[in-house]
C-alpha positions as CSV (number, residue, x, y, z in Angstrom):
1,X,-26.6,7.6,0.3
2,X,-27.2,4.8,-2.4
3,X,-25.6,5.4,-5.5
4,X,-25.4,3.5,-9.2
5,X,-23.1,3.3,-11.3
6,X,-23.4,5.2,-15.1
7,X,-21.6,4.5,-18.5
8,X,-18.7,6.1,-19.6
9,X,-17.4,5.0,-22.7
10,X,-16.5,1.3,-21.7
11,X,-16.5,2.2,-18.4
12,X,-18.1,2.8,-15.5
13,X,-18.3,6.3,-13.4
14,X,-19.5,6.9,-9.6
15,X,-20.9,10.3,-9.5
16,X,-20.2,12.3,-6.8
17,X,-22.2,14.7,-4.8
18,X,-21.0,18.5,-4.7
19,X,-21.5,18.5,-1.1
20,X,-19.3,15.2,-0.7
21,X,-17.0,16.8,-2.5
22,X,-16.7,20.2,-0.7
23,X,-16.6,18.6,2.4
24,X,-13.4,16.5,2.0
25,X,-12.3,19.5,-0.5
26,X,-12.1,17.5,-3.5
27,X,-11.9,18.9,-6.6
28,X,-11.4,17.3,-10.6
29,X,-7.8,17.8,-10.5
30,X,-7.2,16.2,-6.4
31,X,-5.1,12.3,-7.1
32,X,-7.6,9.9,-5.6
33,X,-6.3,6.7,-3.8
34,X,-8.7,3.8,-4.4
35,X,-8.4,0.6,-2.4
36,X,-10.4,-2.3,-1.9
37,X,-10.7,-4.4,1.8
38,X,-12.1,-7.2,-0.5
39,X,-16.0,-6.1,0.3
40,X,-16.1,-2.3,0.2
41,X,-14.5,0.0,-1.9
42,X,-12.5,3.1,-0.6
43,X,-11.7,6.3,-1.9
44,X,-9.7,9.1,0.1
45,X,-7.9,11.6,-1.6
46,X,-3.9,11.4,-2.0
47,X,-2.0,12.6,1.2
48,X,-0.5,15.7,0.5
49,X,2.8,15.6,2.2
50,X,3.9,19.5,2.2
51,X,0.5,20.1,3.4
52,X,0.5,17.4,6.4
53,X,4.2,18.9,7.5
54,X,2.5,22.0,7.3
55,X,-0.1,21.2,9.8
56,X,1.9,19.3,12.0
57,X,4.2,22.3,12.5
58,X,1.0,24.0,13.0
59,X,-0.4,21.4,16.0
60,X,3.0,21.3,17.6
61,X,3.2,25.0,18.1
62,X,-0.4,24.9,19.5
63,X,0.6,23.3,21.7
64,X,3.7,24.4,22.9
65,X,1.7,27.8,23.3
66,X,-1.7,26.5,24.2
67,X,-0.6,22.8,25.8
68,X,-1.3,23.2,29.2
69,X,-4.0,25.4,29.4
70,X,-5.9,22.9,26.8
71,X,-4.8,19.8,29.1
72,X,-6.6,22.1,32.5
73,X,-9.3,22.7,29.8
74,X,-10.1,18.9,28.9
75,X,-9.4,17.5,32.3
């Protein structure tokens, strides 16, 4: 997807697509992290640490329940 910057003010704004959006479940009020590696630019939305305890508790009991059954499953 090839996108251009537009004027805002004195600044400049990358638009965003809606489907973009709803797939990394960004929304106007979700922190944004930007970063650079010196060529590209990258934006990844704020790690939201309640929510990643949340679903670490989640995966662990998985698989305490699901573990070996999953590892017969994959192997």
């Amino acid at each position: 997807m090839v996108k251009k910057l537009t004027k805002h003010g004195n600044s400049l704004a990358l638009l965003i697509d809606r489907g973009v959006l709803d797939l990394l479940d960004i929304d106007a009020d979700t922190p944004l992290d930007i970063t650079t590696d010196g060529k590209s630019l990258i934006v990844s939305p704020v790690k939201d640490k309640a929510r990643e305890r949340k679903f670490r508790t989640a995966l662990a009991a998985v698989n305490r329940r699901y573990g070996k059954a999953l590892k017969r499953l994959a192997g």
